[in-house]
C-alpha atoms as one frame of an Amber mdcrd trajectory, in Angstrom:
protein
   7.687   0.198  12.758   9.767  -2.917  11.620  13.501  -3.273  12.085  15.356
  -4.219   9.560  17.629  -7.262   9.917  17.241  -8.643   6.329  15.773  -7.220
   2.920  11.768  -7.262   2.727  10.600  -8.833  -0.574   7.386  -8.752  -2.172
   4.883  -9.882  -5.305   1.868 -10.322  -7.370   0.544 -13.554  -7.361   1.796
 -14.849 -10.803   5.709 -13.656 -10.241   5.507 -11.474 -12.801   6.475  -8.254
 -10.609   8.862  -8.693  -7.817  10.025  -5.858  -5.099  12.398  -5.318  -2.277
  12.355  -3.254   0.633  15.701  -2.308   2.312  14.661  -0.123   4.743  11.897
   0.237   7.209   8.130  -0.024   6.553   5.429   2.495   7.948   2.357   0.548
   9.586  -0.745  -0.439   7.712  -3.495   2.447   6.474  -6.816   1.214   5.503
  -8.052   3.529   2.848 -11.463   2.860   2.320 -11.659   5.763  -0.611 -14.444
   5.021  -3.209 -10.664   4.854  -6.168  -9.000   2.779  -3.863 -12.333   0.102
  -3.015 -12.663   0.483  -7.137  -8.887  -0.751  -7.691  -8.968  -3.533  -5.093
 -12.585  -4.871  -4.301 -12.733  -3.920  -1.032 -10.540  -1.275   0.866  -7.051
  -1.265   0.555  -4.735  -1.552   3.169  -1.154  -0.631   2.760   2.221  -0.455
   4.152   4.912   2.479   2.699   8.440   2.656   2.395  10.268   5.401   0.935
  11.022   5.315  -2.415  14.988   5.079  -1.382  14.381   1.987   0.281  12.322
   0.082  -3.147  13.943  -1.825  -5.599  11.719  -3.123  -8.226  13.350  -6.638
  -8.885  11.015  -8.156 -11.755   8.693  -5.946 -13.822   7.638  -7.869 -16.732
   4.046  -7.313 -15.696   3.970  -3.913 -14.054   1.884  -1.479 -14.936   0.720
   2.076 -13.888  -2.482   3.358 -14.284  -2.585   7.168 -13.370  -6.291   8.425
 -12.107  -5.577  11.899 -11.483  -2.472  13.821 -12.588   0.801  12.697 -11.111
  -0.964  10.015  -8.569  -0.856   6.553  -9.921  -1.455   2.724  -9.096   0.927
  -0.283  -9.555  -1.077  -3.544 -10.425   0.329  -6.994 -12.152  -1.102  -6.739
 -15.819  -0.595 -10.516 -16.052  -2.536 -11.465 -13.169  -4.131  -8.412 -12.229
  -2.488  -8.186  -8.414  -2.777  -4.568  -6.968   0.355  -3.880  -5.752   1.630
   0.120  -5.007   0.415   3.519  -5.127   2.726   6.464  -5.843   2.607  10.419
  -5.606   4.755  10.876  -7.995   5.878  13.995  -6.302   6.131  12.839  -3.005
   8.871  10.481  -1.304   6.541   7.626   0.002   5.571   4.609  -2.047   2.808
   2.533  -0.662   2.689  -1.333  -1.068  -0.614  -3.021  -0.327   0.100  -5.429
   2.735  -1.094  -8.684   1.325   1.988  -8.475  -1.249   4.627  -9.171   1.394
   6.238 -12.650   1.290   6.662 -12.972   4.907   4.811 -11.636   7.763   6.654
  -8.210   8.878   4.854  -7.929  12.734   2.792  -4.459  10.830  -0.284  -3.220
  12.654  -3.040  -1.682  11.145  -2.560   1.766  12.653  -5.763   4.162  11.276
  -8.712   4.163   8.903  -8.805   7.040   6.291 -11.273   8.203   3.993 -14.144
   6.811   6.009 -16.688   8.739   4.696 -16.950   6.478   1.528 -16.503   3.309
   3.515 -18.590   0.746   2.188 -21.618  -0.355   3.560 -21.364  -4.125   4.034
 -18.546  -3.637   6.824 -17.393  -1.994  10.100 -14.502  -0.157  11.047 -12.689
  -0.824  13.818 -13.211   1.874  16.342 -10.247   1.227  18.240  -8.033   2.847
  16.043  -8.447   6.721  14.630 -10.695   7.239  12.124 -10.551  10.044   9.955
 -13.432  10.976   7.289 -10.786  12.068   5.021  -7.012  11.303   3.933  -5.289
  13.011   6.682  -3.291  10.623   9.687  -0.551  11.006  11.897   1.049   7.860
  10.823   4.304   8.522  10.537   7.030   7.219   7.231   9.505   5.852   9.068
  13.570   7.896   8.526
């Protein structure tokens, strides 16, 4: 887990949607679910903070698209960025990794949904691998 000595920020490419973090961020989860591959081109991997912690700064180009009832995704309708994805229930939000401004030390900590892994790439075996959406990756307080 990072500590926290200054506010994290984050984007999409085009500025349109801006984000801060001010508290700590969970380690990185590869989904590799056939919704998430869908919404990013490949598998996603993503950070989460709780939704306490997130401050959406700019969100001229923000927008949700909800798949299932009350789970949704957060990409940059300008330039098409994926950015978050939300229970909207729950108290974690998760922030794909690549939309950090600055490198935060995260580790990529477990593989989930591996049963609908694609087929042009490996896993990484050295880290837990479960065939569906259940880790022990903990949110951090």
């Amino acid at each position: 887990m990072t500590e926290i000595k200054q506010a994290i920020t984050g984007g999409c490419v085009c500025g349109a949607v801006r984000y801060q973090v001010n508290g700590a961020l969970r380690p990185v989860i590869a989904c590799h679910c056939e919704q998430c591959r869908r919404f990013s081109g490949h598998f996603v991997a993503a950070t989460a903070t709780r939704k306490v912690y997130f401050q959406l700064l700019k969100a001229e180009g923000l927008k949700w698209y909800s798949y299932q009832p009350g789970l949704r995704q957060g990409f940059c309708q300008v330039c098409g960025s994926s950015l978050f994805f939300e229970d909207e229930q729950g108290e974690r939000l998760s922030i794909a990794a690549g939309s950090l401004d600055q490198p935060q030390g995260l580790k990529l900590a477990a593989h989930i949904f591996a049963a609908e892994a694609g087929d042009y790439y490996q896993l990484d075996a050295t880290l837990p691998i479960s065939q569906d959406g259940e880790h022990s990756v903990q949110l951090p307080l």
